[in-house]
C-alpha positions, 0 to 999 in steps of 0.5 A: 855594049850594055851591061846585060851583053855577056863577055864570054873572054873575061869568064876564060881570063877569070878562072886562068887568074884564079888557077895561077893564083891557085897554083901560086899557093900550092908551089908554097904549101908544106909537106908535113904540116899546114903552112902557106909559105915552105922553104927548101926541103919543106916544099910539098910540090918542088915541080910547081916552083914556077908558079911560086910568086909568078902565080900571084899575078892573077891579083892583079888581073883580077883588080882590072877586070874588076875595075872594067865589070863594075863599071859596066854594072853602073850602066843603067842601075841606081845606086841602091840596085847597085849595092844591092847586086854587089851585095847578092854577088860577093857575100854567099861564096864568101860566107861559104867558103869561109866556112870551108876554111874554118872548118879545115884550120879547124881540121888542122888543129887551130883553136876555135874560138881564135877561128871563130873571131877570123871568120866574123871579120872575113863574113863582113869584110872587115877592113882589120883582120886577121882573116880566115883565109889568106885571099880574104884580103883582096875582097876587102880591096874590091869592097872599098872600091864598090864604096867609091862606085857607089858614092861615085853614082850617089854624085853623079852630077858631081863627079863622072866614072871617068874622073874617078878613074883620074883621081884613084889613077893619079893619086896611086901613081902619087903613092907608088912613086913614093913606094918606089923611091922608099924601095930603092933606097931600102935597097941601098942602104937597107929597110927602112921604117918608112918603107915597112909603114908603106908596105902595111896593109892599110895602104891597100885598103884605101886603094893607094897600093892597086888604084891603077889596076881598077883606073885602067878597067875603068877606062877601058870600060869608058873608050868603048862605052863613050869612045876613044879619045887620046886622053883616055889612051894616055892616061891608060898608058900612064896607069900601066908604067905605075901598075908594073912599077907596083908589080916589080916592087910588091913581088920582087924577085928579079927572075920571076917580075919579068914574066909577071910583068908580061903575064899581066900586060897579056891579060890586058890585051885580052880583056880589050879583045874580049870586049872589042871582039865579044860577038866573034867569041860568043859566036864562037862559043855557041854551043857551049854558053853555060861551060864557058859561063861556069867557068867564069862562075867558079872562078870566086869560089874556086879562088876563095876556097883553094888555099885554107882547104889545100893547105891542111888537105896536103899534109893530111892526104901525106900522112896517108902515105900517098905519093907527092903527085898522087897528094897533089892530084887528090888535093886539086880534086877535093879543092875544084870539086869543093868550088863547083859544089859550092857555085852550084848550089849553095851559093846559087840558093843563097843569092836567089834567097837575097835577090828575093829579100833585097828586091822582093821578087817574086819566088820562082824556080831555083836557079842552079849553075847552068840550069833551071830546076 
C-alpha cells in the first residue's frame, strides 16, 4: 500500500458519512424559522426523525477514516510537504463554504459584524469560537490531530506513528473513564459540575473526548502497512470498547445509541475491507474512477456547506408556500448542487493556486473535478 494507491471504498464510506450527518441536521431544522435544533410541532421534516441524532455518527466515522488517511499520507513526505498538503486540502472548501454560511445567516437576518467575527475564527480554525457554521468544530479536532502528526514526523527518531497512536488511544481511553464514571453518577443523582466541565469544548480540541477514533485508523493503517501482530489487534479492540463508550455517552438517547453503535462498527469493517480488498473495488470501479472519486470529493464541501445553508434555506423555501417535501426536495437541491459548484471549481482553482504557491510548481492546466481543462 503506498499512499499514491487510491481507495475507492473509503470515497463511498465518506460521502454515505457526510449524508447521515446531513440528514441528521435537516430531522432538526425549523419550519418557521432558522433553527438547528426544533422540537415537536416545529419540526421541518418529522418523516426524517430517524436520523435525528442517529445521523451523527458520521463524526465519528469521519475521526477514524482520518486517523487510517493521514497516516497513509505521512508515507514518504517530509513534515513540511505534509503541512503544506494539509494546508491545500482543508483551507479552500473551508473558506468557501464559510462564506456559503455567512452569507445565508446573513440571509436569515443575523448581524453582520457579529458574522464577520464567527467567519475569522472559522477561516483559521481557531481552537475558541463561536463558529460560522455548526460542523466547524470537528475540523478544528482534525487540525489538532494534523499538529500531533506533524510534531510526530518532526520526531520521528523519537517517536513512531504507532506509539502516538498508544499514547492518544490510552490517554482518551483514561479521559472517557472518567467521563463515564461522572455520567453514571450525573445519572444517579443528577448533573454535576464536574460532569458539565468534561463535556465543554476544550475536552475536544486537545483529543481527549475522540483520541480512540483517530488511534484505531492509525492502527489500521500500521497492520496493513507494517503487518498484523496480536498487540496491534488488541489495542484496536480495546480503542473500540472506549470509542463505543464515548458514542453511548455523547448521544445519549437509549433507542437511538444502539444503531449508532452498529452504525459505526459497520464502517469499521469497511474501512479494513476497502483497504484489505482495494484492487477488487477498483476493478470493480473501472469504468467509473472519477464518479466514485467525485464522490468522495464532495463529501467535505457537502459536509461544510449542508447545515448553515439548509437552515435558512427551509423556512425560506416554507414561506413560499411550497409543501413540506417539495421544501425538503429544493432545499437538498440547492445544498448538493451548491457542494458540487463549489468541489468543482472553486475549491479546485484555489488548491491549484496554493499548490503552485506553497511548492512553486510550475502553472499548468486547471484541474477541475474529474477533468482537465
Amino acid at each position: 500500500m503506498s499512499s499514491k494507491e487510491h481507495l475507492y471504498g473509503l470515497d463511498l464510506l465518506r460521502i454515505v458519512a457526510a449524508i447521515l450527518v446531513l440528514l441528521n441536521h435537516f430531522a432538526l431544522f425549523g419550519w418557521a424559522t432558522p433553527n438547528g435544533a426544533a422540537q415537536g410541532d416545529a419540526v421541518a421534516f418529522a418523516y426524517l426523525e430517524p436520523f435525528a441524532v442517529v445521523g451523527a455518527i458520521g463524526v465519528e466515522i469521519f475521526f477514524v477514516i482520518s486517523g487510517f488517511v493521514i497516516a497513509l499520507s505521512t508515507i514518504n513526505a517530509t513534515p513540511s510537504q505534509f503541512l503544506r498538503h494539509r494546508i491545500i486540502r482543508v483551507f479552500p472548501a473551508l473558506w468557501i463554504c464559510g462564506f456559503v454560511a455567512l452569507a445565508a445567516r446573513a440571509a436569515g437576518g443575523e448581524e453582520m459584524t457579529t458574522l464577520a467575527m464567527d467567519y475569522a475564527r472559522s477561516a483559521v480554525l481557531s481552537p475558541i469560537g463561536p463558529y460560522i457554521d455548526g460542523v466547524i468544530w470537528t475540523l478544528v479536532v482534525e487540525a489538532v490531530f494534523y499538529g500531533v502528526i506533524f510534531l510526530a514526523m518532526v520526531f520521528h527518531k523519537l517517536i513512531t506513528l504507532e506509539w502516538v497512536a498508544l499514547i492518544l488511544g490510552l490517554s482518551s481511553s483514561l479521559f472517557i473513564t472518567v467521563f463515564l464514571y461522572f455520567y453514571a453518577m450525573s445519572l444517579t443523582y443528577g448533573e454535576s459540575d464536574i460532569y458539565d466541565l468534561l463535556r465543554r469544548f476544550p475536552f475536544k480540541v486537545v483529543l481527549l473526548r475522540h483520541g480512540v477514533f483517530f488511534a484505531i485508523g492509525i492502527l489500521i493503517y500500521s497492520i496493513f502497512q507494517k503487518g498484523f501482530t496480536r498487540e496491534k489487534a488488541a489495542y484496536i479492540a480495546a480503542f473500540c470498547v472506549f470509542g463505543l463508550i464515548e458514542i453511548a455517552i455523547s448521544y445519549g438517547a437509549a433507542e437511538k445509541v444502539v444503531p449508532m453503535l452498529l452504525i459505526w462498527l459497520f464502517a469499521l469493517v469497511v474501512i479494513i475491507a476497502s483497504v484489505r480488498h482495494a484492487r477488487a473495488i477498483q476493478e470493480f470501479f473501472h469504468t467509473s474512477h472519477n464518479s466514485v472519486r467525485n464522490l468522495g470529493r464532495l463529501s467535505y464541501p457537502l459536509y461544510l456547506s449542508h447545515y448553515s445553508l439548509g437552515m435558512v434555506l427551509v423556512p425560506l423555501l416554507a414561506g413560499l408556500g411550497l409543501a413540506r417535501i417539495n421544501v425538503l426536495a429544493l432545499s437538498l437541491f440547492i445544498v448538493f448542487a451548491t457542494s458540487w459548484t463549489v468541489m468543482y471549481w472553486p475549491e479546485a482553482m484555489m488548491q491549484r493556486y496554493l499548490r503552485t504557491v506553497l511548492f512553486r510548481v510550475k502553472r499548468g492546466p486547471v484541474e477541475l473535478a474529474g477533468r482537465v481543462s
